[in-house]
PDB file with one MODEL, atoms N, CA, C and O in Angstrom:
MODEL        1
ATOM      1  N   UNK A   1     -56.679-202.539 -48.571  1.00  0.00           N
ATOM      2  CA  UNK A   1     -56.443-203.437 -47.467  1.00  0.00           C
ATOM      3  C   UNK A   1     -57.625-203.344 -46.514  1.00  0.00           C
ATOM      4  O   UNK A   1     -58.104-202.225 -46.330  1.00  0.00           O
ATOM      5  N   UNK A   2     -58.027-204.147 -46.034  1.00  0.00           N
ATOM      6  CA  UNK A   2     -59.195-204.526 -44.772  1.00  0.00           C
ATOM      7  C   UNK A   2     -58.846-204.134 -43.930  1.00  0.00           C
ATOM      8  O   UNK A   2     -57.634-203.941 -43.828  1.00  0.00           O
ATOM      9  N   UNK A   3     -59.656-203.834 -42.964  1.00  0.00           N
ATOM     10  CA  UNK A   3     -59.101-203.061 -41.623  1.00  0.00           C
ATOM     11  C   UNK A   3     -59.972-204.055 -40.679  1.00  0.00           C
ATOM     12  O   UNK A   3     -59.503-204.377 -39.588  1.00  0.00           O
ATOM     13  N   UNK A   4     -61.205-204.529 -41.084  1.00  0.00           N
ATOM     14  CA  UNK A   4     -62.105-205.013 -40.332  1.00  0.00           C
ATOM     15  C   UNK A   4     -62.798-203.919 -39.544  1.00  0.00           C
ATOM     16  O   UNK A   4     -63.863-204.448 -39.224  1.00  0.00           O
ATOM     17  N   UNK A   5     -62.791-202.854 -39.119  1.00  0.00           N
ATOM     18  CA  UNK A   5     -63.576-201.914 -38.621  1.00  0.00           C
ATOM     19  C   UNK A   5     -63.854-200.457 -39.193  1.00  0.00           C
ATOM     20  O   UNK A   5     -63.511-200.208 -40.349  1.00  0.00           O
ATOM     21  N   UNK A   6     -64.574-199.324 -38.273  1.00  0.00           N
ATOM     22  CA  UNK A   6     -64.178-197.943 -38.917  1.00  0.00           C
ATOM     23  C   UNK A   6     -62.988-197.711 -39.292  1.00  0.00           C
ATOM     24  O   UNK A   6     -62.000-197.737 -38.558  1.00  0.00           O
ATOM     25  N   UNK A   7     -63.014-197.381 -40.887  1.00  0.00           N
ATOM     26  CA  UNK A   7     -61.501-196.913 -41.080  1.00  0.00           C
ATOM     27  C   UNK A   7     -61.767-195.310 -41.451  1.00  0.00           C
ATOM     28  O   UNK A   7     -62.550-194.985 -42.343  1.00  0.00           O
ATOM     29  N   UNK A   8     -60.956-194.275 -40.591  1.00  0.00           N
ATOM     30  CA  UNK A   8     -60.409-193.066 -41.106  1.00  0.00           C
ATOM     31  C   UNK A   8     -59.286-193.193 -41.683  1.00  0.00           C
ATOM     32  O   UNK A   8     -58.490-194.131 -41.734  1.00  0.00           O
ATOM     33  N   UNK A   9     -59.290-191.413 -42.434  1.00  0.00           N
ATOM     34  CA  UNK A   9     -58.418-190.999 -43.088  1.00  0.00           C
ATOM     35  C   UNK A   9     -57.765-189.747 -42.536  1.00  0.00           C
ATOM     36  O   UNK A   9     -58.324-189.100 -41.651  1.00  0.00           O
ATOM     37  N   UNK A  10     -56.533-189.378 -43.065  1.00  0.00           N
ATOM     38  CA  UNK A  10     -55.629-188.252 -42.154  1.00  0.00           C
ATOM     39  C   UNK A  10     -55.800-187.529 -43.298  1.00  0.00           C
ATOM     40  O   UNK A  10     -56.017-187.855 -44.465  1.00  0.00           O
ATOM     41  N   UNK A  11     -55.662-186.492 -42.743  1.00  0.00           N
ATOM     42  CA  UNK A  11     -55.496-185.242 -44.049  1.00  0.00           C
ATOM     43  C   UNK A  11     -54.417-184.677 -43.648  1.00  0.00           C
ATOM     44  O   UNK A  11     -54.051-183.713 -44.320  1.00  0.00           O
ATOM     45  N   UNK A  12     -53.732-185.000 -42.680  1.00  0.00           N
ATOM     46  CA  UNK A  12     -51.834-184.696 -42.663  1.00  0.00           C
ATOM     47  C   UNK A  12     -50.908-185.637 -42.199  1.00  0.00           C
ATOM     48  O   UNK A  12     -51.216-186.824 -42.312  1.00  0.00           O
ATOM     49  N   UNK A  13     -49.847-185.341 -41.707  1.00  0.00           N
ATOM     50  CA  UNK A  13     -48.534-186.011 -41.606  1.00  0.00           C
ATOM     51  C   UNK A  13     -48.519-186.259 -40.173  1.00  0.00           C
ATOM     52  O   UNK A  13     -48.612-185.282 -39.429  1.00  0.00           O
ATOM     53  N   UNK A  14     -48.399-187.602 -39.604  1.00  0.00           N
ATOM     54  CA  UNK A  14     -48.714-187.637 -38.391  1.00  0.00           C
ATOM     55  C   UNK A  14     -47.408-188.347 -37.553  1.00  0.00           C
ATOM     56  O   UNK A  14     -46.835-189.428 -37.693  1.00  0.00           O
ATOM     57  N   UNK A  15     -47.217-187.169 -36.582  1.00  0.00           N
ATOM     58  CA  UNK A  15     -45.549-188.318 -35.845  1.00  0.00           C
ATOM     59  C   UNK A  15     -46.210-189.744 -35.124  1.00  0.00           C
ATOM     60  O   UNK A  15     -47.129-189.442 -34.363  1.00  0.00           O
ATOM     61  N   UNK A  16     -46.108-190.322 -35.152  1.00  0.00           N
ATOM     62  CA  UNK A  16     -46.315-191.806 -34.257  1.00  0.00           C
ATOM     63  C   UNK A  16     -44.821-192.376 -33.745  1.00  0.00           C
ATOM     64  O   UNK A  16     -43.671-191.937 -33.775  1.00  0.00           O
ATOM     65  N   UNK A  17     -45.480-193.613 -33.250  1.00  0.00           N
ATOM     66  CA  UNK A  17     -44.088-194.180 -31.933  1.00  0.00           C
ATOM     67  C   UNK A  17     -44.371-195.489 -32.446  1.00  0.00           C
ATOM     68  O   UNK A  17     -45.569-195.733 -32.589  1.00  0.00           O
ATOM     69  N   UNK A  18     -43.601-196.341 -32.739  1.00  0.00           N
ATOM     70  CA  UNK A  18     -43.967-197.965 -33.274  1.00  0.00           C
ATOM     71  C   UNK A  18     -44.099-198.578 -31.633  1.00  0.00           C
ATOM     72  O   UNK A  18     -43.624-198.070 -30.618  1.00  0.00           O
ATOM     73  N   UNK A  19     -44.883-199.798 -31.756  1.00  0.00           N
ATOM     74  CA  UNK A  19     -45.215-200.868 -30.510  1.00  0.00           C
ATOM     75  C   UNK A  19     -43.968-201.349 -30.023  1.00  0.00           C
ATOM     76  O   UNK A  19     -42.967-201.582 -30.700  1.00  0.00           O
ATOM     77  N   UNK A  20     -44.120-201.489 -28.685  1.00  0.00           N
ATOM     78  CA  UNK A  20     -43.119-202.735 -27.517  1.00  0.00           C
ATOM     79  C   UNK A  20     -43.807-203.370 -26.728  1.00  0.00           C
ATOM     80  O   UNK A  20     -44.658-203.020 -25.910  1.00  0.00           O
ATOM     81  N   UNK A  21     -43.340-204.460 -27.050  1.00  0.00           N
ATOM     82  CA  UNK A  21     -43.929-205.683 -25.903  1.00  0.00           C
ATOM     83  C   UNK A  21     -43.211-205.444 -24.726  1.00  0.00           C
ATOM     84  O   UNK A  21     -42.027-205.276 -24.435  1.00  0.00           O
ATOM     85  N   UNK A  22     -44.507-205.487 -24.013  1.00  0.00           N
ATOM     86  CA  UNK A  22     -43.867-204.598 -22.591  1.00  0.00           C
ATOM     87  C   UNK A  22     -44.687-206.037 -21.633  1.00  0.00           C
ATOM     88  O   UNK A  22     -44.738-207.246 -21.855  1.00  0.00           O
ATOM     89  N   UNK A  23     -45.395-204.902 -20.210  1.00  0.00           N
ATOM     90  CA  UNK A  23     -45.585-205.973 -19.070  1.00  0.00           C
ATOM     91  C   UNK A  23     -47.031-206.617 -19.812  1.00  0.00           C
ATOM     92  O   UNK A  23     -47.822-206.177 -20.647  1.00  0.00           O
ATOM     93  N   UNK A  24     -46.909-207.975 -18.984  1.00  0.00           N
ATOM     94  CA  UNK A  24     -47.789-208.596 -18.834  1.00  0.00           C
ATOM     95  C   UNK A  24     -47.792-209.064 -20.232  1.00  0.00           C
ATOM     96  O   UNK A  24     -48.327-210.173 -20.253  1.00  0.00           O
ATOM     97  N   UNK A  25     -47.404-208.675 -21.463  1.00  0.00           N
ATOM     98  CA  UNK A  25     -46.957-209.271 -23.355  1.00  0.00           C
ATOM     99  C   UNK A  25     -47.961-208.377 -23.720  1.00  0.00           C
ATOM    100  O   UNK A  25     -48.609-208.706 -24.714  1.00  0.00           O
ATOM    101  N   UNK A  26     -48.276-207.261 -23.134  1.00  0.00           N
ATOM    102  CA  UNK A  26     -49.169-206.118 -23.491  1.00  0.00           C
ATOM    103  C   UNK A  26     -48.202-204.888 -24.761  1.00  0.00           C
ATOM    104  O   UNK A  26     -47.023-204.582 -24.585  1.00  0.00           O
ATOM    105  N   UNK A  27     -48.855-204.496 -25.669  1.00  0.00           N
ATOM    106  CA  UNK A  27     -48.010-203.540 -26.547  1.00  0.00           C
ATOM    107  C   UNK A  27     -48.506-201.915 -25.881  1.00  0.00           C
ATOM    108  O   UNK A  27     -49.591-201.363 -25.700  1.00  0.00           O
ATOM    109  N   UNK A  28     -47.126-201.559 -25.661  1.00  0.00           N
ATOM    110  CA  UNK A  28     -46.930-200.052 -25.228  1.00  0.00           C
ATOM    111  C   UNK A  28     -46.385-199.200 -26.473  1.00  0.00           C
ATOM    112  O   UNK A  28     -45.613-199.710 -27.285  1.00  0.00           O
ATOM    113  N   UNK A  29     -46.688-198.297 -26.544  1.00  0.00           N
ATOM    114  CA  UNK A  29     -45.532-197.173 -27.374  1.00  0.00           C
ATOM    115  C   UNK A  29     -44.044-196.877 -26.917  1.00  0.00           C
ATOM    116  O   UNK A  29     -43.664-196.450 -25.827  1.00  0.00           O
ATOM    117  N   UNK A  30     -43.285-197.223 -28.059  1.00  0.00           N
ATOM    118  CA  UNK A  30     -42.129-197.046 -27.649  1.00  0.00           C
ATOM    119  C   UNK A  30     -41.512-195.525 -27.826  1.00  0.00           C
ATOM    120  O   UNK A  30     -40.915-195.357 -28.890  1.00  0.00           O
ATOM    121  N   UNK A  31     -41.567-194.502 -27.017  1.00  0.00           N
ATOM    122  CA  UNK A  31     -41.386-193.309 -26.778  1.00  0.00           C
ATOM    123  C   UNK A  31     -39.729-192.998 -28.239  1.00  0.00           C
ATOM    124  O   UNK A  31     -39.800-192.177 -29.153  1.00  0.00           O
ATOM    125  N   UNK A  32     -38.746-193.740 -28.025  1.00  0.00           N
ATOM    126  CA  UNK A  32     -37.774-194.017 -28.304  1.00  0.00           C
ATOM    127  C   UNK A  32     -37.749-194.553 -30.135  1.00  0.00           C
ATOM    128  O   UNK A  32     -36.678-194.432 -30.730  1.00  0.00           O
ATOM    129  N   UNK A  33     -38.911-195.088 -30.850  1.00  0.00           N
ATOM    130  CA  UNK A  33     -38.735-194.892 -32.090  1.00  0.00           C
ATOM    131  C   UNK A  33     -40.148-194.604 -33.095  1.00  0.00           C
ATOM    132  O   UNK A  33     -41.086-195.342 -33.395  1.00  0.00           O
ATOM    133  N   UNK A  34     -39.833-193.232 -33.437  1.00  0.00           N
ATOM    134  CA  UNK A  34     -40.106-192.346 -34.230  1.00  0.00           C
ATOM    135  C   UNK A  34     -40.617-192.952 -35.401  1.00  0.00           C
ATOM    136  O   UNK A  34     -39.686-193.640 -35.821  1.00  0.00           O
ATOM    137  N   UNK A  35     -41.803-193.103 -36.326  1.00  0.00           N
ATOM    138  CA  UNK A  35     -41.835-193.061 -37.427  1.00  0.00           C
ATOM    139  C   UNK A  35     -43.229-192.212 -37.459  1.00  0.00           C
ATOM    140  O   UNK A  35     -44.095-191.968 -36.619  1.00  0.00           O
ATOM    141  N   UNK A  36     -42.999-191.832 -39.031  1.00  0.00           N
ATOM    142  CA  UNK A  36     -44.255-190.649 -39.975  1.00  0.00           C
ATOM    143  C   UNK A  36     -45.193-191.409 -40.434  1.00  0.00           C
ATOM    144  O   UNK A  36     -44.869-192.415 -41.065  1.00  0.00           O
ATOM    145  N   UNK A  37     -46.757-191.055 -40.188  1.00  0.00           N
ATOM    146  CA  UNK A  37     -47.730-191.325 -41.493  1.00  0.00           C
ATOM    147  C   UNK A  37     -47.926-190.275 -42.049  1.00  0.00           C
ATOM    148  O   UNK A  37     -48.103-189.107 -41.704  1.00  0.00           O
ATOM    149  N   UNK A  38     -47.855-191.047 -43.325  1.00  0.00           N
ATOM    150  CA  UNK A  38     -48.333-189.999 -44.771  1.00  0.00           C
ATOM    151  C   UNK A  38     -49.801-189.480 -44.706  1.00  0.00           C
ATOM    152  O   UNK A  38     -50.674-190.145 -44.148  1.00  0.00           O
ATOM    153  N   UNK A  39     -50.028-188.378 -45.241  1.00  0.00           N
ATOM    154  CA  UNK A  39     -51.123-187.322 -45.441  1.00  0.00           C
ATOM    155  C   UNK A  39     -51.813-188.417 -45.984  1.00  0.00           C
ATOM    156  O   UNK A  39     -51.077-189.303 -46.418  1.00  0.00           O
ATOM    157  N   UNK A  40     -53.380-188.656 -46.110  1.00  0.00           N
ATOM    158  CA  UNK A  40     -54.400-189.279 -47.165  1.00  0.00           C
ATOM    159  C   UNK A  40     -54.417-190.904 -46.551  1.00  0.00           C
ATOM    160  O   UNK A  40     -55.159-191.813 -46.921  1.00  0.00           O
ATOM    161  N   UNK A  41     -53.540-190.941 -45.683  1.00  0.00           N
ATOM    162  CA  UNK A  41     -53.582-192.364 -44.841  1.00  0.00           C
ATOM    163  C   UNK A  41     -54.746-193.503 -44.387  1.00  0.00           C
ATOM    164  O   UNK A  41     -55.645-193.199 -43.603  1.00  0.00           O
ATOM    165  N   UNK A  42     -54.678-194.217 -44.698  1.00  0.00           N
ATOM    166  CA  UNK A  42     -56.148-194.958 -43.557  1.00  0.00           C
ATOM    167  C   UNK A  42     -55.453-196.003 -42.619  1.00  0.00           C
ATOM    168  O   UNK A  42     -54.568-196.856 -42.558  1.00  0.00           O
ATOM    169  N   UNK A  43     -56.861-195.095 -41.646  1.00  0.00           N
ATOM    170  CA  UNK A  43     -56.102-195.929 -40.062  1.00  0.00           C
ATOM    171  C   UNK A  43     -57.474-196.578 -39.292  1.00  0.00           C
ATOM    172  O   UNK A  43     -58.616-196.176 -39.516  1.00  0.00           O
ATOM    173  N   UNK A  44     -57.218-197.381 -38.586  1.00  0.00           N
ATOM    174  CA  UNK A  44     -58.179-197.661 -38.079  1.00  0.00           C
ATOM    175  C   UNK A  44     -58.133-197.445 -36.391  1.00  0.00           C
ATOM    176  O   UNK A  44     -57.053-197.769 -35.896  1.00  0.00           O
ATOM    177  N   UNK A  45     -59.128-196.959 -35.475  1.00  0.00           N
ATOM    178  CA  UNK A  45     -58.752-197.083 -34.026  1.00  0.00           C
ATOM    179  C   UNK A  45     -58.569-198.429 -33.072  1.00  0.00           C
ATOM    180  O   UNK A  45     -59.453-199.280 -33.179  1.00  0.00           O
ATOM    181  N   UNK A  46     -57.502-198.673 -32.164  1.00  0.00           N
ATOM    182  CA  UNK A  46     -57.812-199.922 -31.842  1.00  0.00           C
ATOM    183  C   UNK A  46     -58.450-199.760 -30.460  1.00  0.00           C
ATOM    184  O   UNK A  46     -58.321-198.652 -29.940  1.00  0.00           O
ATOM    185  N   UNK A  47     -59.103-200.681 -29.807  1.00  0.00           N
ATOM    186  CA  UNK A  47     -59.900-200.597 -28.364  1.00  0.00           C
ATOM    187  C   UNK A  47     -59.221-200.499 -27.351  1.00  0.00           C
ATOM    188  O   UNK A  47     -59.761-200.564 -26.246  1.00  0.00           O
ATOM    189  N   UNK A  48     -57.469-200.264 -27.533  1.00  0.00           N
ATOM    190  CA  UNK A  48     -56.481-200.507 -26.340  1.00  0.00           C
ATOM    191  C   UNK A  48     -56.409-198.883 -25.304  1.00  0.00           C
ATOM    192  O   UNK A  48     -56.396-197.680 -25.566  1.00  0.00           O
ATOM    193  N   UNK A  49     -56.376-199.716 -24.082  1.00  0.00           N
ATOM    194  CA  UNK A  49     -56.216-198.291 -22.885  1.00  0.00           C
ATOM    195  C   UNK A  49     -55.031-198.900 -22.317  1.00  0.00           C
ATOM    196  O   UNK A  49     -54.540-199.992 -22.603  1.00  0.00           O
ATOM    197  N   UNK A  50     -54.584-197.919 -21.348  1.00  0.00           N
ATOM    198  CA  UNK A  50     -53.624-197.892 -20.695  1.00  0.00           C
ATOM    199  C   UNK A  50     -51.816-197.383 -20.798  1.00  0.00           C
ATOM    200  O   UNK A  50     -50.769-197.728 -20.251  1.00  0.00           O
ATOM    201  N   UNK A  51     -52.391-196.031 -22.200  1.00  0.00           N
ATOM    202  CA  UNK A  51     -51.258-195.225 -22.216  1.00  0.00           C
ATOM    203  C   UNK A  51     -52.287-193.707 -22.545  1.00  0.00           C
ATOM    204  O   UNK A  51     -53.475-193.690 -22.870  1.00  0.00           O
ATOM    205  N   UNK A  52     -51.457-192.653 -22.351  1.00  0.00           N
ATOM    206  CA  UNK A  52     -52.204-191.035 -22.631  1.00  0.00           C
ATOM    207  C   UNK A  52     -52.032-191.481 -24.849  1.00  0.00           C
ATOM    208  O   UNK A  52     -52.425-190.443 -25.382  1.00  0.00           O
ATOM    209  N   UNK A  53     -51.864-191.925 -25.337  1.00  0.00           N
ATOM    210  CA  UNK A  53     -51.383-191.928 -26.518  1.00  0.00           C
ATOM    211  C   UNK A  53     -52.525-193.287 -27.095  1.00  0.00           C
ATOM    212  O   UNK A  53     -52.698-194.311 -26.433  1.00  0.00           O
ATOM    213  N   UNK A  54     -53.120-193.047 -28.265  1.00  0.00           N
ATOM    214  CA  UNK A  54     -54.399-193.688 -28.746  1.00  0.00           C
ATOM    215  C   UNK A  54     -53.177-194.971 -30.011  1.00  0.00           C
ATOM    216  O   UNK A  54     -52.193-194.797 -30.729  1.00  0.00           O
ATOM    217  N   UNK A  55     -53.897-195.932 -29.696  1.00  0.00           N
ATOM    218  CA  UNK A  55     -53.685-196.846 -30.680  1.00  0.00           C
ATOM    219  C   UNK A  55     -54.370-196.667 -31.968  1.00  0.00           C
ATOM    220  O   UNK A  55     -55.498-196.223 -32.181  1.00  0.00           O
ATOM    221  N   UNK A  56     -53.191-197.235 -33.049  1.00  0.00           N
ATOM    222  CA  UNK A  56     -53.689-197.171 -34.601  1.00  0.00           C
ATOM    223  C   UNK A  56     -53.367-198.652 -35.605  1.00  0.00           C
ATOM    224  O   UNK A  56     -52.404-199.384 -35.379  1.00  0.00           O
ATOM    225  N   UNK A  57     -54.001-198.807 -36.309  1.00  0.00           N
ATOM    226  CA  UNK A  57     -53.573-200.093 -37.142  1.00  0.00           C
ATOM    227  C   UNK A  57     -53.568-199.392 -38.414  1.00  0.00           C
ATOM    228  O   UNK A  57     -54.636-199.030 -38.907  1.00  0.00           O
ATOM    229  N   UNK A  58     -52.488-199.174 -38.972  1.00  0.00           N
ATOM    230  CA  UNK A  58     -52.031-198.598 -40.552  1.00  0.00           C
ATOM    231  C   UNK A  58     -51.431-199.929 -41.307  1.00  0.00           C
ATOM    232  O   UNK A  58     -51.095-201.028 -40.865  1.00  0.00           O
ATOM    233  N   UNK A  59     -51.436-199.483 -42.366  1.00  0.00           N
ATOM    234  CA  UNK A  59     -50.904-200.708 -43.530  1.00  0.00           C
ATOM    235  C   UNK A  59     -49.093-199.984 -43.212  1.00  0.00           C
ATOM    236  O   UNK A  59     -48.974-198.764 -43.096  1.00  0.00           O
ATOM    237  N   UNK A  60     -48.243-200.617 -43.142  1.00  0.00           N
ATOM    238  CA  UNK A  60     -46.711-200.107 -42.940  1.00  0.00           C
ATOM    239  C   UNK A  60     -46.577-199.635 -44.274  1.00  0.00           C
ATOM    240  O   UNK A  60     -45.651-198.825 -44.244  1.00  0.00           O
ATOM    241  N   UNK A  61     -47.179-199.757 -45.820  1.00  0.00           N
ATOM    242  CA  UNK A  61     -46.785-198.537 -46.736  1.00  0.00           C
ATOM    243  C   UNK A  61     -46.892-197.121 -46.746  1.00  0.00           C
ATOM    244  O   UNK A  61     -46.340-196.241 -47.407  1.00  0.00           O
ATOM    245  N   UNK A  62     -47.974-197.129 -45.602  1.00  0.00           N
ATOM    246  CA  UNK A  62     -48.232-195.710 -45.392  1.00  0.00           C
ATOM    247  C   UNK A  62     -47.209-195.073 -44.144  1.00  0.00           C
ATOM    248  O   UNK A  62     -47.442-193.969 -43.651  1.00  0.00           O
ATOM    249  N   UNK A  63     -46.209-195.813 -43.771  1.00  0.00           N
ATOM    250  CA  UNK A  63     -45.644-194.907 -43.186  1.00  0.00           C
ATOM    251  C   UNK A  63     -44.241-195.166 -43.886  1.00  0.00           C
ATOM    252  O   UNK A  63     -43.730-196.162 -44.398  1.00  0.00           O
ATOM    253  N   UNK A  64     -43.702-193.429 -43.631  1.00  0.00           N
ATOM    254  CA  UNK A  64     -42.608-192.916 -44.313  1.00  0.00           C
ATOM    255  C   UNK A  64     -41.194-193.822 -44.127  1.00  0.00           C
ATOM    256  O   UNK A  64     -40.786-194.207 -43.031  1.00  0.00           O
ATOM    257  N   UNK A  65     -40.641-194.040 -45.203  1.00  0.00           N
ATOM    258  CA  UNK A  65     -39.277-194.860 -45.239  1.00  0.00           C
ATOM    259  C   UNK A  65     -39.333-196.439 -44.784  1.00  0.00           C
ATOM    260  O   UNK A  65     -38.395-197.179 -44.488  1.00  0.00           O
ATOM    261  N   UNK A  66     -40.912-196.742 -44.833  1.00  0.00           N
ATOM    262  CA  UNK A  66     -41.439-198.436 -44.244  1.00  0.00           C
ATOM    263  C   UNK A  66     -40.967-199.186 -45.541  1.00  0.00           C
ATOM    264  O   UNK A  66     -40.696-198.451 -46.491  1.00  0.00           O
ATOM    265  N   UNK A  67     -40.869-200.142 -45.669  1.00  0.00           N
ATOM    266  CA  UNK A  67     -41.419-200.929 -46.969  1.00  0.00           C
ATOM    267  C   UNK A  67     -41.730-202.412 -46.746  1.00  0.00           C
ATOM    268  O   UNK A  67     -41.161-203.056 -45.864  1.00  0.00           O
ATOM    269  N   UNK A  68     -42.484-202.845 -47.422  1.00  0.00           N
ATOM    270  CA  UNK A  68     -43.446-203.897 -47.475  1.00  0.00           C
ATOM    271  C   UNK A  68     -44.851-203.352 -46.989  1.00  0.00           C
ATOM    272  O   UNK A  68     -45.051-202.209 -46.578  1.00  0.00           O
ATOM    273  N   UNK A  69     -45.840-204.413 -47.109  1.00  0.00           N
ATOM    274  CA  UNK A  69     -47.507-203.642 -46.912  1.00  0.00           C
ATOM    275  C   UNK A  69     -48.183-205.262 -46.322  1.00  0.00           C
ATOM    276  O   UNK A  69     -48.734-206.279 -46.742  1.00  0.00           O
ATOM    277  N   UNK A  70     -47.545-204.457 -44.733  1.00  0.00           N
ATOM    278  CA  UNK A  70     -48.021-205.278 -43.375  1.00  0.00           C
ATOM    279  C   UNK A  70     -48.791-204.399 -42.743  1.00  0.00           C
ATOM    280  O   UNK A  70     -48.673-203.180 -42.869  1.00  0.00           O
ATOM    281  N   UNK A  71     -49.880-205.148 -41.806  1.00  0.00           N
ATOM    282  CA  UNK A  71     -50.948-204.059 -41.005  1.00  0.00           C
ATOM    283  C   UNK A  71     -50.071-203.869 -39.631  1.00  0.00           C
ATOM    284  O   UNK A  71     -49.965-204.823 -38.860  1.00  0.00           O
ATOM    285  N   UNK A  72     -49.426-202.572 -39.340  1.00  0.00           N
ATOM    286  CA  UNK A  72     -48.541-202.396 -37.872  1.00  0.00           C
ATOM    287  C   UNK A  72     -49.715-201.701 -36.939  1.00  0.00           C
ATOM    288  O   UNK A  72     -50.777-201.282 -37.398  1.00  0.00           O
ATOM    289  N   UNK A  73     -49.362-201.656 -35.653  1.00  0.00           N
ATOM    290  CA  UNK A  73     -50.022-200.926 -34.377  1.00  0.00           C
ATOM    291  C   UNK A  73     -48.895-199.927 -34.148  1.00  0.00           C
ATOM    292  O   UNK A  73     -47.795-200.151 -33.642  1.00  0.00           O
ATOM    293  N   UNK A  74     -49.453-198.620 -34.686  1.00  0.00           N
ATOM    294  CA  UNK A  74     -48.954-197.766 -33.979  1.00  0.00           C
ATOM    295  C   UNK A  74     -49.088-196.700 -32.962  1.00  0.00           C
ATOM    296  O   UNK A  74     -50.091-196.114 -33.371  1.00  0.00           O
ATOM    297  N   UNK A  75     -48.764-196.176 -32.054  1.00  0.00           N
ATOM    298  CA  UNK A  75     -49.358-195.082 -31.358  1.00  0.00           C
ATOM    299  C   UNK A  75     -49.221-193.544 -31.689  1.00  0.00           C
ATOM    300  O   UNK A  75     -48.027-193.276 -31.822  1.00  0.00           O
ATOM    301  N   UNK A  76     -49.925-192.588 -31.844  1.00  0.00           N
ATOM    302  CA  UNK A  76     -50.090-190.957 -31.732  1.00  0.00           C
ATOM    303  C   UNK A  76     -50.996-190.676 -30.584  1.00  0.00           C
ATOM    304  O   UNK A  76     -51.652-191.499 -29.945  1.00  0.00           O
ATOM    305  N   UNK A  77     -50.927-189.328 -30.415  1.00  0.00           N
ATOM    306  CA  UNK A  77     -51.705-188.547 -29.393  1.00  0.00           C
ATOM    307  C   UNK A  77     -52.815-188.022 -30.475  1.00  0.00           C
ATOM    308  O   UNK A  77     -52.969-187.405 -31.529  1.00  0.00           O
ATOM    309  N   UNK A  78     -53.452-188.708 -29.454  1.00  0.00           N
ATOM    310  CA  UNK A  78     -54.773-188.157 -29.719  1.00  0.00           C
ATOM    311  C   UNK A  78     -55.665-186.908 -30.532  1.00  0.00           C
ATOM    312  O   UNK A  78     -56.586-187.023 -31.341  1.00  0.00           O
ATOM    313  N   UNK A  79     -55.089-185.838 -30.048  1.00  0.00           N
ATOM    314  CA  UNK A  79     -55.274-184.362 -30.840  1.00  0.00           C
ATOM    315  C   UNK A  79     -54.800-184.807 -32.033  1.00  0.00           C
ATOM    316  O   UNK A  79     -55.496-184.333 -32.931  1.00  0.00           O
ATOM    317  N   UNK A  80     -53.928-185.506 -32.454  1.00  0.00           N
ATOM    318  CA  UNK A  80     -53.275-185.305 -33.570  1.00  0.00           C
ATOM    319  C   UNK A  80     -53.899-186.427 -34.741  1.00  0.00           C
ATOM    320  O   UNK A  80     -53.303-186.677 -35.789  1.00  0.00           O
ATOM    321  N   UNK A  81     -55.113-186.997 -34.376  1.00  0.00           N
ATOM    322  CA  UNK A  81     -55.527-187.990 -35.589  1.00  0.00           C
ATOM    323  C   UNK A  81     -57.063-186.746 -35.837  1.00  0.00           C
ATOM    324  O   UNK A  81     -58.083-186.574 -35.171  1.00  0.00           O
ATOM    325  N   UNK A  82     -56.578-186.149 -37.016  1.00  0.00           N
ATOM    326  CA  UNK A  82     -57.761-185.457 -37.655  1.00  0.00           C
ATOM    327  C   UNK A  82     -58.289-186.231 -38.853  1.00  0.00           C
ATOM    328  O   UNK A  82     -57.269-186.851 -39.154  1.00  0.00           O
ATOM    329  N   UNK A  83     -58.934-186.492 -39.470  1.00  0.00           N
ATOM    330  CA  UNK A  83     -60.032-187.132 -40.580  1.00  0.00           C
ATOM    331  C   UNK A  83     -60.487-186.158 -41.501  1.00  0.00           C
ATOM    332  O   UNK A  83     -60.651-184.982 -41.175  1.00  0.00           O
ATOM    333  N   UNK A  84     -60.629-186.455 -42.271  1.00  0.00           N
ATOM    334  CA  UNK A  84     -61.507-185.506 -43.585  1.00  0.00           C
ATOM    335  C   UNK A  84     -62.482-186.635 -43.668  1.00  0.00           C
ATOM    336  O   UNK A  84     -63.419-186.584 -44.464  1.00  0.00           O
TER     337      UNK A  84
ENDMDL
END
């Protein structure tokens, strides 16, 4: 799948928070639902500010119990996107 930009890879299991359309039709992390990326993942960074928690664009097969293979925005903290 295309990412259109730098794409990394995870070399572990990463908790993330799926997107909410919040103020202004801006996407926030929704603290409130939980999903996993899989180890060996590719993610790409997105240019968005205005939470402590870094934006990601993954294919939704790579995260745990997803199905279909759509590109989602998800959020993690920062420390926690390592690369090989």
């Amino acid at each position: 799948m295309y990412y259109g930009g730098f794409v990394s890879i995870t070399n572990n299991g990463i908790k993330a928070y799926r997107s909410i359309l919040g103020h202004n039709n801006f996407y926030y992390p929704d603290t409130n639902d939980i999903v996993f990326l899989r180890p060996g993942s590719k993610y790409e960074r997105m240019p968005w500010v205005g939470s402590n928690m870094e934006a990601i664009n993954v294919s939704s097969r790579d995260l745990i119990n997803e199905i279909g293979n759509k590109n989602v925005i998800i959020w993690v903290e920062p420390d926690k996107l390592k690369t090989i």
